[in-house]
PQR file with spaces between the fields and no chain letter, atoms N, CA, C, O and H, PARSE charges and radii, in Angstrom:
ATOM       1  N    UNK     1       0.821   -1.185    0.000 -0.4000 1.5000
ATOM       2  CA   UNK     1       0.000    0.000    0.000 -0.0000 2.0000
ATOM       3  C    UNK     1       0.869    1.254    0.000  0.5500 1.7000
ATOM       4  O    UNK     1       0.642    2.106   -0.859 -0.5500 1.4000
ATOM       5  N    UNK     2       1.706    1.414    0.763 -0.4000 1.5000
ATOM       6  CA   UNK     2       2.944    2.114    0.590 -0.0000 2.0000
ATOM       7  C    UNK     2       3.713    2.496   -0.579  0.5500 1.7000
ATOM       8  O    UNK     2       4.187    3.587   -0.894 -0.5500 1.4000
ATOM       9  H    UNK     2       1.890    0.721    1.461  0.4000 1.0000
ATOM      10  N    UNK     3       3.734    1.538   -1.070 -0.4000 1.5000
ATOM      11  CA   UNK     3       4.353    1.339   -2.643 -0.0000 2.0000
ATOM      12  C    UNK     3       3.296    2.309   -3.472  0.5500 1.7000
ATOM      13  O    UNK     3       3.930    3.154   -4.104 -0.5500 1.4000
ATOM      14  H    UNK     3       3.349    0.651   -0.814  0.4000 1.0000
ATOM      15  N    UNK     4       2.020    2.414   -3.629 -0.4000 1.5000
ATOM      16  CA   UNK     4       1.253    3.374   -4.385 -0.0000 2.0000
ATOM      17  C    UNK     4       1.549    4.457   -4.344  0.5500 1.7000
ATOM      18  O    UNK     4       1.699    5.190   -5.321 -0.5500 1.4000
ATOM      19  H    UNK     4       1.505    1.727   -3.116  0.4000 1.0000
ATOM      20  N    UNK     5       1.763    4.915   -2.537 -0.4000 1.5000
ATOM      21  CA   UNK     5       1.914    6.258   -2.406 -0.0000 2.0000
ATOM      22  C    UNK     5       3.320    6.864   -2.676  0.5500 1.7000
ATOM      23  O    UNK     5       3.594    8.063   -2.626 -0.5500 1.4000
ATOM      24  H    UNK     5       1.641    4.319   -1.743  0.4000 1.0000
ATOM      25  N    UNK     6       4.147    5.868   -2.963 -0.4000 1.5000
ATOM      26  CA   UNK     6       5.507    6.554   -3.236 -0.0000 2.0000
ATOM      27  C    UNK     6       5.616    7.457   -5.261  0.5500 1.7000
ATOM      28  O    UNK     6       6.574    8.041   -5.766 -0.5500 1.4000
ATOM      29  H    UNK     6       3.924    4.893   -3.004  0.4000 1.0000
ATOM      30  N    UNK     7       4.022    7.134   -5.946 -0.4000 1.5000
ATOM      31  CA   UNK     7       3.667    7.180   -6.959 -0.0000 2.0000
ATOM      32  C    UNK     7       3.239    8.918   -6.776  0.5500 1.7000
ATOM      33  O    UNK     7       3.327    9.413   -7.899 -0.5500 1.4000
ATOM      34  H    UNK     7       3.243    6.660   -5.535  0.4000 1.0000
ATOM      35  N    UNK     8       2.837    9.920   -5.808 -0.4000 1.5000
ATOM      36  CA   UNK     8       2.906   10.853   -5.256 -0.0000 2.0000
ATOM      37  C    UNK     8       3.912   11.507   -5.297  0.5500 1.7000
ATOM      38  O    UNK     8       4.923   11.126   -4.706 -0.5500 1.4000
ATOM      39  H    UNK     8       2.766    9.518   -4.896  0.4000 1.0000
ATOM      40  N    UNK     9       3.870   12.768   -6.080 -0.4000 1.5000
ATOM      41  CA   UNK     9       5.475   13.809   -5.569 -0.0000 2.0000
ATOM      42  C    UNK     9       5.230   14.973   -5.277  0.5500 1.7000
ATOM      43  O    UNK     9       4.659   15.700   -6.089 -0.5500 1.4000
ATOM      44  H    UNK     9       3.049   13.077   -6.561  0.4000 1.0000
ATOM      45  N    UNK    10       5.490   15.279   -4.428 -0.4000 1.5000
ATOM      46  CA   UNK    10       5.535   17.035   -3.607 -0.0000 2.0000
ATOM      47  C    UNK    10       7.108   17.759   -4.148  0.5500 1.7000
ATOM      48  O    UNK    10       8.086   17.495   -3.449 -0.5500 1.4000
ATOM      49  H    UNK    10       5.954   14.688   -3.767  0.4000 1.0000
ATOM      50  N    UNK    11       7.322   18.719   -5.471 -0.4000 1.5000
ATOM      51  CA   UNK    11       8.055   19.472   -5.189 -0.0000 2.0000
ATOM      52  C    UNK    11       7.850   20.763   -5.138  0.5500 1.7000
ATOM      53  O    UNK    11       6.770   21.139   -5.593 -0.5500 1.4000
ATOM      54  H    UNK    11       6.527   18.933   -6.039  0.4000 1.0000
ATOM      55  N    UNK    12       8.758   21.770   -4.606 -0.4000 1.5000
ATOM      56  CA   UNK    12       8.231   23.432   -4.517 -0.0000 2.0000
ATOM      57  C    UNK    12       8.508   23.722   -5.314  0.5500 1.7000
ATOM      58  O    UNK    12       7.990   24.833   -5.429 -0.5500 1.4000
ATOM      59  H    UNK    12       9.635   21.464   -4.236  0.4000 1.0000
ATOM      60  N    UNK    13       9.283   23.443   -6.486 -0.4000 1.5000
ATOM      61  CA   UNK    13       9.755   23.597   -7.608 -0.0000 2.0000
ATOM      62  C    UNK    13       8.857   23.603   -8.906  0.5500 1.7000
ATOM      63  O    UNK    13       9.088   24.084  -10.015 -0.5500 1.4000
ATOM      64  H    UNK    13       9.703   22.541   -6.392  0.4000 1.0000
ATOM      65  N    UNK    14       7.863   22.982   -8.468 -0.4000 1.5000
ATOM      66  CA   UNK    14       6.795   22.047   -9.364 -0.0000 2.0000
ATOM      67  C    UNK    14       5.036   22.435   -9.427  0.5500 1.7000
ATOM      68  O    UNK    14       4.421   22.471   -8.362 -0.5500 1.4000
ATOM      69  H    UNK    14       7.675   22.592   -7.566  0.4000 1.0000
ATOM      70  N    UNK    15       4.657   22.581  -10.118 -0.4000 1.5000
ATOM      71  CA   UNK    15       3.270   23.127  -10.010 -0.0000 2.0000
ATOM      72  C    UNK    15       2.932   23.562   -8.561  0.5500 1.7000
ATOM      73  O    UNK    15       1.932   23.251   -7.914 -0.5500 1.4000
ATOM      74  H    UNK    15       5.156   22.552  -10.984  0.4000 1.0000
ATOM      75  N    UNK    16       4.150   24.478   -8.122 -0.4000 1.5000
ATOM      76  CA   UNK    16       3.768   25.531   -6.936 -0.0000 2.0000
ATOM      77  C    UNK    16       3.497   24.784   -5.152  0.5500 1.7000
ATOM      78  O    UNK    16       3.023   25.098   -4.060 -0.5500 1.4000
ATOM      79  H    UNK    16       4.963   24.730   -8.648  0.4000 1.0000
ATOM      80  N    UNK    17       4.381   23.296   -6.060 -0.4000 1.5000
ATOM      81  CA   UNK    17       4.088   22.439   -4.645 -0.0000 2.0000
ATOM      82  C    UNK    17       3.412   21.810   -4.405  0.5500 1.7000
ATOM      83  O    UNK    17       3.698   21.037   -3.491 -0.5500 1.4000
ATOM      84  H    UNK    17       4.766   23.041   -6.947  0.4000 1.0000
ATOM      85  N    UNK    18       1.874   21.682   -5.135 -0.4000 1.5000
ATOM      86  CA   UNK    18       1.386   20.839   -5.255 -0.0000 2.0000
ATOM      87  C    UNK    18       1.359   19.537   -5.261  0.5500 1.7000
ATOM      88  O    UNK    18       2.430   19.176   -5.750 -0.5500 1.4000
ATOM      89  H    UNK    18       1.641   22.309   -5.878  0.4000 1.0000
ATOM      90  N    UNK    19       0.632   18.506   -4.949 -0.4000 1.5000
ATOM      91  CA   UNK    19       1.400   16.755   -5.314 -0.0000 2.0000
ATOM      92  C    UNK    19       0.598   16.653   -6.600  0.5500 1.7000
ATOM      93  O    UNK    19      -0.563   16.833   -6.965 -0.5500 1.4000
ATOM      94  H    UNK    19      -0.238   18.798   -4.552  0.4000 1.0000
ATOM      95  N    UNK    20       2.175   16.149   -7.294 -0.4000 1.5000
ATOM      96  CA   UNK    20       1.579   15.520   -8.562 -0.0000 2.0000
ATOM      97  C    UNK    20       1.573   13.916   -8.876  0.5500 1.7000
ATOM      98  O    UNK    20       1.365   13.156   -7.930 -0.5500 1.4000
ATOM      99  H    UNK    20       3.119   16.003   -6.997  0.4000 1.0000
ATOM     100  N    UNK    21       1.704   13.603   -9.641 -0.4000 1.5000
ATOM     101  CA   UNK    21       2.001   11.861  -10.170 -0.0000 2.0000
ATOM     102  C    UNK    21       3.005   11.868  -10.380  0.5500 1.7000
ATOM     103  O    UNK    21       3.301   12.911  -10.961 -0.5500 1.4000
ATOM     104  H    UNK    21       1.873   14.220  -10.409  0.4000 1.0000
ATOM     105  N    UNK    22       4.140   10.982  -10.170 -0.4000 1.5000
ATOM     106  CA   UNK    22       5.035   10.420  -10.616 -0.0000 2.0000
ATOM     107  C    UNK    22       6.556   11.294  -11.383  0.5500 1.7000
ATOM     108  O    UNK    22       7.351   11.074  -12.296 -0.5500 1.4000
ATOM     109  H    UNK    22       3.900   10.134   -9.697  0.4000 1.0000
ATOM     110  N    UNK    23       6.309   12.344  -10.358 -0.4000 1.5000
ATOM     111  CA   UNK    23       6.620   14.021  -11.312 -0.0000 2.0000
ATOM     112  C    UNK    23       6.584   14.430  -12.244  0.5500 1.7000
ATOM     113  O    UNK    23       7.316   15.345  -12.622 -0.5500 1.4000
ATOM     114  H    UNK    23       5.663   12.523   -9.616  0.4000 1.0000
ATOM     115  N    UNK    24       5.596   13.802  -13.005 -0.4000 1.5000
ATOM     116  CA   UNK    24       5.311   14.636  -14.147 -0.0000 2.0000
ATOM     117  C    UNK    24       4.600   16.003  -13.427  0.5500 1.7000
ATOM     118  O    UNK    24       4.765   16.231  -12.229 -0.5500 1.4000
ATOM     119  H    UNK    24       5.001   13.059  -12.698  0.4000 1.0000
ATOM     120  N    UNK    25       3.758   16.917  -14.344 -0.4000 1.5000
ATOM     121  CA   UNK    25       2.962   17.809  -14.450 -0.0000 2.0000
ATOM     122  C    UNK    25       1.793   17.352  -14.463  0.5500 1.7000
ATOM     123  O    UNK    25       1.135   17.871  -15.365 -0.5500 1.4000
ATOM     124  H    UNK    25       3.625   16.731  -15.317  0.4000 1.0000
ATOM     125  N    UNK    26       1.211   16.579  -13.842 -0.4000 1.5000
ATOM     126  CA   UNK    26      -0.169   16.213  -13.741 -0.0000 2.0000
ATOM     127  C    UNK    26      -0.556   16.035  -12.028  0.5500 1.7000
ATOM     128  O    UNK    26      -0.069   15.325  -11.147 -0.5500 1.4000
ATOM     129  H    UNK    26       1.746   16.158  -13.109  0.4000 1.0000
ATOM     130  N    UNK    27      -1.597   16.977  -12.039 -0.4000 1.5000
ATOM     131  CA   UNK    27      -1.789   17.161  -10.399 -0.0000 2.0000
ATOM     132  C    UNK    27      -2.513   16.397  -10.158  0.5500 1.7000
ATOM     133  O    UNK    27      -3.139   15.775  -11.015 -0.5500 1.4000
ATOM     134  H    UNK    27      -1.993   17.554  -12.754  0.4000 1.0000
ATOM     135  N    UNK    28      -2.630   16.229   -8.889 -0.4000 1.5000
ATOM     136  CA   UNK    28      -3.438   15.051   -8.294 -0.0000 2.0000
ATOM     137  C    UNK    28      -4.831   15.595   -7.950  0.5500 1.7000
ATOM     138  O    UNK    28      -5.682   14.803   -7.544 -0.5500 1.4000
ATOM     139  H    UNK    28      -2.122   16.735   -8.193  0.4000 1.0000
ATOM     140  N    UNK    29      -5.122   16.922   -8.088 -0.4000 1.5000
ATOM     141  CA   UNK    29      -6.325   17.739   -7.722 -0.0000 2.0000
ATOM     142  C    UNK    29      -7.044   17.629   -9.251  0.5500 1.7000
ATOM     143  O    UNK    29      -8.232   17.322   -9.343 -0.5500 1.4000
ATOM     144  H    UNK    29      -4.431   17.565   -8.417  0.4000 1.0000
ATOM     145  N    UNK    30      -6.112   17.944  -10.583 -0.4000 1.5000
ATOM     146  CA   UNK    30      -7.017   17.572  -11.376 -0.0000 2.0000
ATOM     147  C    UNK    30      -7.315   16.518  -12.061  0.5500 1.7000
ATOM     148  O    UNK    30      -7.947   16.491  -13.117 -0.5500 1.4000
ATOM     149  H    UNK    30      -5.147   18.194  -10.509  0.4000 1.0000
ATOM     150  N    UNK    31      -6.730   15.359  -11.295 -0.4000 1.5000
ATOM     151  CA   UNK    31      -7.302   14.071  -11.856 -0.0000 2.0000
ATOM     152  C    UNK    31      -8.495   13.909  -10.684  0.5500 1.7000
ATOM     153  O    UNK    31      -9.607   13.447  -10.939 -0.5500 1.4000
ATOM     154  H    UNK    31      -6.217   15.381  -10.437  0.4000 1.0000
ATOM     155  N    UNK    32      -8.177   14.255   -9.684 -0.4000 1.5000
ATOM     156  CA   UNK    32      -9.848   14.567   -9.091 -0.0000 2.0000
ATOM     157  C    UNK    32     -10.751   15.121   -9.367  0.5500 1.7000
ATOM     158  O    UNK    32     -11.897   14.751   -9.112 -0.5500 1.4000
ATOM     159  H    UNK    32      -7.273   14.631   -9.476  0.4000 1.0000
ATOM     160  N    UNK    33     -10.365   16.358  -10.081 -0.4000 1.5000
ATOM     161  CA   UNK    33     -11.536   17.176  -10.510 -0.0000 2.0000
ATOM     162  C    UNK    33     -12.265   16.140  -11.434  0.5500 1.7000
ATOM     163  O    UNK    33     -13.292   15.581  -11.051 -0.5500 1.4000
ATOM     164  H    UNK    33      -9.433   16.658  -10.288  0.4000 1.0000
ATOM     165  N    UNK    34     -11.701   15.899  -12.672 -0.4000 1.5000
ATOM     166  CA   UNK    34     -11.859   14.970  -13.986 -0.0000 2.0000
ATOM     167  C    UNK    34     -12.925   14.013  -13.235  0.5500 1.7000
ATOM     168  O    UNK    34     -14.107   14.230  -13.501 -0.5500 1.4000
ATOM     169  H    UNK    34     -10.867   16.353  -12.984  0.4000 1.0000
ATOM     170  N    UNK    35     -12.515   12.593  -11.988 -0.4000 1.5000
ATOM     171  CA   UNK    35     -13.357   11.755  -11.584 -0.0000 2.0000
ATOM     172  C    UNK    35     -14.250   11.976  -10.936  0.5500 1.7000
ATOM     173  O    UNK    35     -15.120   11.132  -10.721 -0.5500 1.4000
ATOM     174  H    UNK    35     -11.555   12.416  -11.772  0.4000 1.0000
ATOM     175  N    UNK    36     -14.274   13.612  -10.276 -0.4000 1.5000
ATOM     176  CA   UNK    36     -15.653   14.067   -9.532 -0.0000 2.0000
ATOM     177  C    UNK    36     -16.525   14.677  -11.049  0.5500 1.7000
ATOM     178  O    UNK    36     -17.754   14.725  -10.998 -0.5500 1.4000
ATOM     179  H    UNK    36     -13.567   14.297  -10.451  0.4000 1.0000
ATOM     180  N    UNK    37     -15.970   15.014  -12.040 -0.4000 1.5000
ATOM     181  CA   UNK    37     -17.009   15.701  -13.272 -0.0000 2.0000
ATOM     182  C    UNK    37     -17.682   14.772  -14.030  0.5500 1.7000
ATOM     183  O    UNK    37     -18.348   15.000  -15.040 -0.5500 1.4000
ATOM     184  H    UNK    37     -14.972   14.974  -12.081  0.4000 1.0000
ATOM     185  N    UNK    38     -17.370   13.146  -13.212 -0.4000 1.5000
ATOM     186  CA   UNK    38     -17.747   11.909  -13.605 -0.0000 2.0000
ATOM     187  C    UNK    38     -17.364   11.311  -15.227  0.5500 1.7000
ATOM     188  O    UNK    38     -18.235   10.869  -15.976 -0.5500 1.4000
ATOM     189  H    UNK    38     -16.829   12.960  -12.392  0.4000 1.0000
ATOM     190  N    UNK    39     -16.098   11.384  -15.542 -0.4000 1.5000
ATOM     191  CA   UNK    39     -15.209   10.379  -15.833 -0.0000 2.0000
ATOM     192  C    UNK    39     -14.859    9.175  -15.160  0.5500 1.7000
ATOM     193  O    UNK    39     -14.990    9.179  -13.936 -0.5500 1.4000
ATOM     194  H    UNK    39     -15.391   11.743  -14.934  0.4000 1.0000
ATOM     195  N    UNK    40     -14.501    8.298  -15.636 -0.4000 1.5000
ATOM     196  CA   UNK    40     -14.681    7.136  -15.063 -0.0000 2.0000
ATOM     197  C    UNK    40     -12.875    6.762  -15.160  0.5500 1.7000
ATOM     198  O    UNK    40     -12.113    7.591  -15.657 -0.5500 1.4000
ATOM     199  H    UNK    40     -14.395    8.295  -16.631  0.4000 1.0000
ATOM     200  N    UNK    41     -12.466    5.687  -14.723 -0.4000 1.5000
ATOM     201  CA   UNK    41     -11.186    6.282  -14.457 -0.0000 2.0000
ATOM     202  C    UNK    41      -9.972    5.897  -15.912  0.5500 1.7000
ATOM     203  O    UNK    41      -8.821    6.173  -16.252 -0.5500 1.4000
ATOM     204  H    UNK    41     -13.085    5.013  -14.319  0.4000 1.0000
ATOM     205  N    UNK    42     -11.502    4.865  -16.537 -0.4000 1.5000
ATOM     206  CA   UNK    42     -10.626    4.304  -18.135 -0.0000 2.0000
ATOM     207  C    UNK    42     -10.592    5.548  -18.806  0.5500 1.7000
ATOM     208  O    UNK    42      -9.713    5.917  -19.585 -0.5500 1.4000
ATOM     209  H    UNK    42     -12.436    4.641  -16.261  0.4000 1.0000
ATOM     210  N    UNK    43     -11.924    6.374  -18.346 -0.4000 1.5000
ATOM     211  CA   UNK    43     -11.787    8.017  -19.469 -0.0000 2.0000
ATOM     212  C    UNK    43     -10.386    8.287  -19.133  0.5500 1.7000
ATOM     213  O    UNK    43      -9.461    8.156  -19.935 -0.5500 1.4000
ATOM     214  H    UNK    43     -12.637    6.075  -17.713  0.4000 1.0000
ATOM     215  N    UNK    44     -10.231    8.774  -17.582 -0.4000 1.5000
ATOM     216  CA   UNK    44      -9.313    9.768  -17.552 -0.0000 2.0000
ATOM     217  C    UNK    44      -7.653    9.067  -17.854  0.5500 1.7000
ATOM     218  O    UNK    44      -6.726    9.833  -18.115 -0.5500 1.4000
ATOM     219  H    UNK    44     -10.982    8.880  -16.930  0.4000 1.0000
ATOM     220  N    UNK    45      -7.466    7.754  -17.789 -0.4000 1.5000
ATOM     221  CA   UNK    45      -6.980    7.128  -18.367 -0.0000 2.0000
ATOM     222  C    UNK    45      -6.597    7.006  -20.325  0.5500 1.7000
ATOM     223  O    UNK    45      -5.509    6.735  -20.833 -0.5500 1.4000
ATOM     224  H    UNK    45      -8.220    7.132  -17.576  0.4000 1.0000
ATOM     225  N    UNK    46      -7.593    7.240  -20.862 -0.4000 1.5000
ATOM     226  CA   UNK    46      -7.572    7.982  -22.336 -0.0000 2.0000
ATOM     227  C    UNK    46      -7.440    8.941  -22.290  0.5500 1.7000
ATOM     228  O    UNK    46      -6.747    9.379  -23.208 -0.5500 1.4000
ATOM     229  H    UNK    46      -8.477    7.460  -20.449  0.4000 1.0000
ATOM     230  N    UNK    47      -7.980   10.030  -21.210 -0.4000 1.5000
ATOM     231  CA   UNK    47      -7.326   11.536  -21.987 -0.0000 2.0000
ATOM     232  C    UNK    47      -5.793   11.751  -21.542  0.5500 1.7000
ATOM     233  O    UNK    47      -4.991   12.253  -22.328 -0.5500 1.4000
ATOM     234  H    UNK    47      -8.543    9.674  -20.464  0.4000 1.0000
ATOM     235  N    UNK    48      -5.361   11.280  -20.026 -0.4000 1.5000
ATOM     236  CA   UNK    48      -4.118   11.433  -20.300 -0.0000 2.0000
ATOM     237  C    UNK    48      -3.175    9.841  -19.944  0.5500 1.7000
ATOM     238  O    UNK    48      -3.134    9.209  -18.888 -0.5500 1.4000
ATOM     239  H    UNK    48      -6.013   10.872  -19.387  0.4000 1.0000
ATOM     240  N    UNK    49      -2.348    9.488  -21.566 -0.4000 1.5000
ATOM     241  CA   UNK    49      -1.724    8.293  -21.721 -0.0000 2.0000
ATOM     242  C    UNK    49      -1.027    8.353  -20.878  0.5500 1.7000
ATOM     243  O    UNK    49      -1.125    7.243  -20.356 -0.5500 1.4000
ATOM     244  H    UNK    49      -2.381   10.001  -22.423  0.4000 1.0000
ATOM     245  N    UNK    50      -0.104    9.098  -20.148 -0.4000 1.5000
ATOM     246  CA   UNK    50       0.924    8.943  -19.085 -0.0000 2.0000
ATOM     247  C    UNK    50       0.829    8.360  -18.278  0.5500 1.7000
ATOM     248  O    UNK    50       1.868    7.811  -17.913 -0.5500 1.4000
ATOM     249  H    UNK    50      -0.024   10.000  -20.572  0.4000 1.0000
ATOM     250  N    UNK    51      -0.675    8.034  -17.323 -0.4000 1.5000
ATOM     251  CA   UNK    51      -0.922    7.844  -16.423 -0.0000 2.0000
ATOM     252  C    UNK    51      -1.190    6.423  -16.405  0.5500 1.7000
ATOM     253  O    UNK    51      -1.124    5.771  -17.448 -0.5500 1.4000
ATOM     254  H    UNK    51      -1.519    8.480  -17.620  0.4000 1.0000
ATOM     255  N    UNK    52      -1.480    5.909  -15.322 -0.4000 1.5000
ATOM     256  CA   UNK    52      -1.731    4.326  -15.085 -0.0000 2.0000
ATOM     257  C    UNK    52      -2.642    4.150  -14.205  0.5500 1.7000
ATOM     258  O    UNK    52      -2.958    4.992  -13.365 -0.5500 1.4000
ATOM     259  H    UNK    52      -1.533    6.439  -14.475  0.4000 1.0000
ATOM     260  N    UNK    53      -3.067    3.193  -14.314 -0.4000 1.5000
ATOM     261  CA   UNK    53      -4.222    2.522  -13.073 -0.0000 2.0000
ATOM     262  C    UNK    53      -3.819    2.956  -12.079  0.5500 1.7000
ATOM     263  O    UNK    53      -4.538    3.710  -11.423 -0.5500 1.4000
ATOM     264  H    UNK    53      -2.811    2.509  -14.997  0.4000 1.0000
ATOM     265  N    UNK    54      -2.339    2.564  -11.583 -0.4000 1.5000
ATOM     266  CA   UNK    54      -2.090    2.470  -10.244 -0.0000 2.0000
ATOM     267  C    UNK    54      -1.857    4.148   -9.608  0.5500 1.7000
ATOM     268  O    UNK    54      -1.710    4.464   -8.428 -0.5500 1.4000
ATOM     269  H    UNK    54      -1.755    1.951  -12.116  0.4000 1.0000
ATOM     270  N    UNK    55      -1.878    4.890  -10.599 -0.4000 1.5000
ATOM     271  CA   UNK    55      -1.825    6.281  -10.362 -0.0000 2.0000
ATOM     272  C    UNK    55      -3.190    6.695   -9.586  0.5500 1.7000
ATOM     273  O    UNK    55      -3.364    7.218   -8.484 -0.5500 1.4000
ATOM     274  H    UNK    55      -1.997    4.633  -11.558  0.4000 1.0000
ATOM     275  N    UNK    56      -4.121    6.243  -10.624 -0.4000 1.5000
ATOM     276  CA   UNK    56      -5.465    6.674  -10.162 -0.0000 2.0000
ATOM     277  C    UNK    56      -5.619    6.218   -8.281  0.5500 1.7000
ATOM     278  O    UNK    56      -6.045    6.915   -7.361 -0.5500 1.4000
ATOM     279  H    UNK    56      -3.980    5.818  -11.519  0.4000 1.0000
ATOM     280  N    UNK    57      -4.944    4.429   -8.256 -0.4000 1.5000
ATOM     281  CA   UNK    57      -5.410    4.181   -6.993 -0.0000 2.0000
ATOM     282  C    UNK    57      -4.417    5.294   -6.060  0.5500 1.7000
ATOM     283  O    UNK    57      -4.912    5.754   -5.031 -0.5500 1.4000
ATOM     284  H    UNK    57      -4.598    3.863   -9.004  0.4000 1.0000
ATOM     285  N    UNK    58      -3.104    5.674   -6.436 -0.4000 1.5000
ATOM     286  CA   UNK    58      -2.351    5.998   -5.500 -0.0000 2.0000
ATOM     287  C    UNK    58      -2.949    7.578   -5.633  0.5500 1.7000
ATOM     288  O    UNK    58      -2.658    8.273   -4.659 -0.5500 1.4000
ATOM     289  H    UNK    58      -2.702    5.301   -7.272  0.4000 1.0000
ATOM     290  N    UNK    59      -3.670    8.193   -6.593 -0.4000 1.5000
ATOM     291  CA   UNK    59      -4.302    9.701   -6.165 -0.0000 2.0000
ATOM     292  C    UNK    59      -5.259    9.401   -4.844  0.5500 1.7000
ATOM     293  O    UNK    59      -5.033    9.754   -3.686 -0.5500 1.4000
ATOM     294  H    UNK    59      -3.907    7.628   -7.384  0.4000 1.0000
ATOM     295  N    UNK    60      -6.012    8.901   -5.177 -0.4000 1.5000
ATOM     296  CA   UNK    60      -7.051    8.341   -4.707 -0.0000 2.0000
ATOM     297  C    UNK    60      -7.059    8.012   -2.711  0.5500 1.7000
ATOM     298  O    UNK    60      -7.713    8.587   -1.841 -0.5500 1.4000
ATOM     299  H    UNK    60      -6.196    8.614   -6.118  0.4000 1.0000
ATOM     300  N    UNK    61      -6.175    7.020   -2.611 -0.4000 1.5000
ATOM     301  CA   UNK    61      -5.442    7.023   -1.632 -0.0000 2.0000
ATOM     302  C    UNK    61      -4.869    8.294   -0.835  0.5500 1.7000
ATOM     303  O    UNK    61      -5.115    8.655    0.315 -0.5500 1.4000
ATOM     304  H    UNK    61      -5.644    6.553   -3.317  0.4000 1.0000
ATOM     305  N    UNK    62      -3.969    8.898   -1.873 -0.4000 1.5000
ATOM     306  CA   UNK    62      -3.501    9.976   -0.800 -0.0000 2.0000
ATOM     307  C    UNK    62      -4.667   11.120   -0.375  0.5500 1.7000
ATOM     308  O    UNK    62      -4.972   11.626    0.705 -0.5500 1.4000
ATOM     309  H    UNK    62      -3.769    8.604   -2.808  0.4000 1.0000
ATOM     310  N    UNK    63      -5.092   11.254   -1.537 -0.4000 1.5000
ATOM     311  CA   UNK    63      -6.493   12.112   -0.899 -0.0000 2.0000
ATOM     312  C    UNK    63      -7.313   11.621   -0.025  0.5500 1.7000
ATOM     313  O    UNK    63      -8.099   12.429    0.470 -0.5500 1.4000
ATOM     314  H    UNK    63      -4.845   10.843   -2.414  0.4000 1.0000
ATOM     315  N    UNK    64      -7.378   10.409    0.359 -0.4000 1.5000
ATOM     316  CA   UNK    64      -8.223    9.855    1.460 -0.0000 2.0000
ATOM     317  C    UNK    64      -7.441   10.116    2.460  0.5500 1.7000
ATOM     318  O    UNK    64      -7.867   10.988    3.218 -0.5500 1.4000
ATOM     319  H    UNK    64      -6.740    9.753   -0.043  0.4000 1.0000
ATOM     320  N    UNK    65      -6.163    9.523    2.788 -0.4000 1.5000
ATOM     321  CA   UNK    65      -5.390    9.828    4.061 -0.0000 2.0000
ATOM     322  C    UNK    65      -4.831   11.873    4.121  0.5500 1.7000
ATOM     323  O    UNK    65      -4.022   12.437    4.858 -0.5500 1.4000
ATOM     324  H    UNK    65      -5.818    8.815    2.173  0.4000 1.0000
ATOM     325  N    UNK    66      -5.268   12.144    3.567 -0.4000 1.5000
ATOM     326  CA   UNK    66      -4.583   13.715    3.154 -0.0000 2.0000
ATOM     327  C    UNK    66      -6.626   14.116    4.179  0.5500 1.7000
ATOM     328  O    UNK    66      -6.537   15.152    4.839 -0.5500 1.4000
ATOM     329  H    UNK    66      -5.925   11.686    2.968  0.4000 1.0000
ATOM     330  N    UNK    67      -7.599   13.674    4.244 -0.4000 1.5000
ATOM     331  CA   UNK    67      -8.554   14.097    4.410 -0.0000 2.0000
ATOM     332  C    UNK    67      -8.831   13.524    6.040  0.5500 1.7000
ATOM     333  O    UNK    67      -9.122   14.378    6.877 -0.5500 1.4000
ATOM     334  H    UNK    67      -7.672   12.833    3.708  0.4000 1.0000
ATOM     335  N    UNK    68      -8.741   12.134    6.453 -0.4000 1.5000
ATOM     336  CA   UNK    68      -8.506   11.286    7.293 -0.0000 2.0000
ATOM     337  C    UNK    68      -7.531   11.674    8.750  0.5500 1.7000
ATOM     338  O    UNK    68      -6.755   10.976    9.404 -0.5500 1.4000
ATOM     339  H    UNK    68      -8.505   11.439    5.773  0.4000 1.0000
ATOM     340  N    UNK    69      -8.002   13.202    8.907 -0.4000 1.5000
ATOM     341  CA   UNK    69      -7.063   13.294   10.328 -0.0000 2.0000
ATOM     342  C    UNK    69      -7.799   14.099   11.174  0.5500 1.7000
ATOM     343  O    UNK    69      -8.480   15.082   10.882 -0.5500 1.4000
ATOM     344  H    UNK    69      -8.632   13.768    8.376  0.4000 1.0000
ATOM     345  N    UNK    70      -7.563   13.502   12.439 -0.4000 1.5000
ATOM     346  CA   UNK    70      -7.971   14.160   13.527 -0.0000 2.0000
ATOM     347  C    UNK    70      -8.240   15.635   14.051  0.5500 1.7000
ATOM     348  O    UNK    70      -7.268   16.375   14.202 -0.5500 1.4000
ATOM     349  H    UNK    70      -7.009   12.704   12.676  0.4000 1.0000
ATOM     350  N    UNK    71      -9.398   16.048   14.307 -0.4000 1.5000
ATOM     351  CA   UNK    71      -9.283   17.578   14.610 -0.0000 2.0000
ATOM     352  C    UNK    71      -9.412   17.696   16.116  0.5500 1.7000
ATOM     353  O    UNK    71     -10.304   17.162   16.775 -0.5500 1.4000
ATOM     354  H    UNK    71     -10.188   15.446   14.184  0.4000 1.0000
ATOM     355  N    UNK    72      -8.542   18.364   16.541 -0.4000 1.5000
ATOM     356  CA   UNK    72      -8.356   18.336   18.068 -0.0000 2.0000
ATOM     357  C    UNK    72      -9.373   19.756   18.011  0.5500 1.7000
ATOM     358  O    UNK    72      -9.615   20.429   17.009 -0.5500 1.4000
ATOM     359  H    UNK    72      -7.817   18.798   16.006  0.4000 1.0000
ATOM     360  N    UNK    73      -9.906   19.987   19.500 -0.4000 1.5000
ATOM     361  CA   UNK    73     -10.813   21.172   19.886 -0.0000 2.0000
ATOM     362  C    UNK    73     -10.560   21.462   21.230  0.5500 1.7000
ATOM     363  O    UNK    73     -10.870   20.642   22.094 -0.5500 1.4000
ATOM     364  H    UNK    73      -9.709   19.440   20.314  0.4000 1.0000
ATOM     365  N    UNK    74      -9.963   22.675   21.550 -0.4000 1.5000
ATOM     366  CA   UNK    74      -9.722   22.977   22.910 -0.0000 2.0000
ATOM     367  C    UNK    74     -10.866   23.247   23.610  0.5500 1.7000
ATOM     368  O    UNK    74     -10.805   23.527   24.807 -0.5500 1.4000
ATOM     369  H    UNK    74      -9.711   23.341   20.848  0.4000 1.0000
């Protein structure tokens, strides 16, 4: 499971820091946008060839654990 997320790259150098895929230029926010505008993930898979299945699971993933944290309240 680990192994997906190493498919994730954070540079500051790079679309402003953002995490992208695999460092290319493809953000991980707009392959979300794409599967929330209901593409399915073979679409977004045809529009951009770079990408792979396991991209989709490892976006997918990090946005779940990126959402998945505790809010403390004093």
């Amino acid at each position: 499971m680990s192994k997906l997320l190493e498919r994730i790259s954070v540079n500051p150098r790079q679309c402003g820091g953002r995490p992208c895929i695999r460092g290319m230029r493809i953000r991980v926010s707009d392959v979300l946008d794409l599967l929330a505008a209901g593409l399915s993930a073979e679409e977004v898979l045809e529009d951009l060839p770079d990408l792979e299945m396991e991209d989709i699971q490892a976006l997918l993933m990090y946005a779940a654990r990126k959402l998945n944290h505790p809010v403390l309240v004093a």
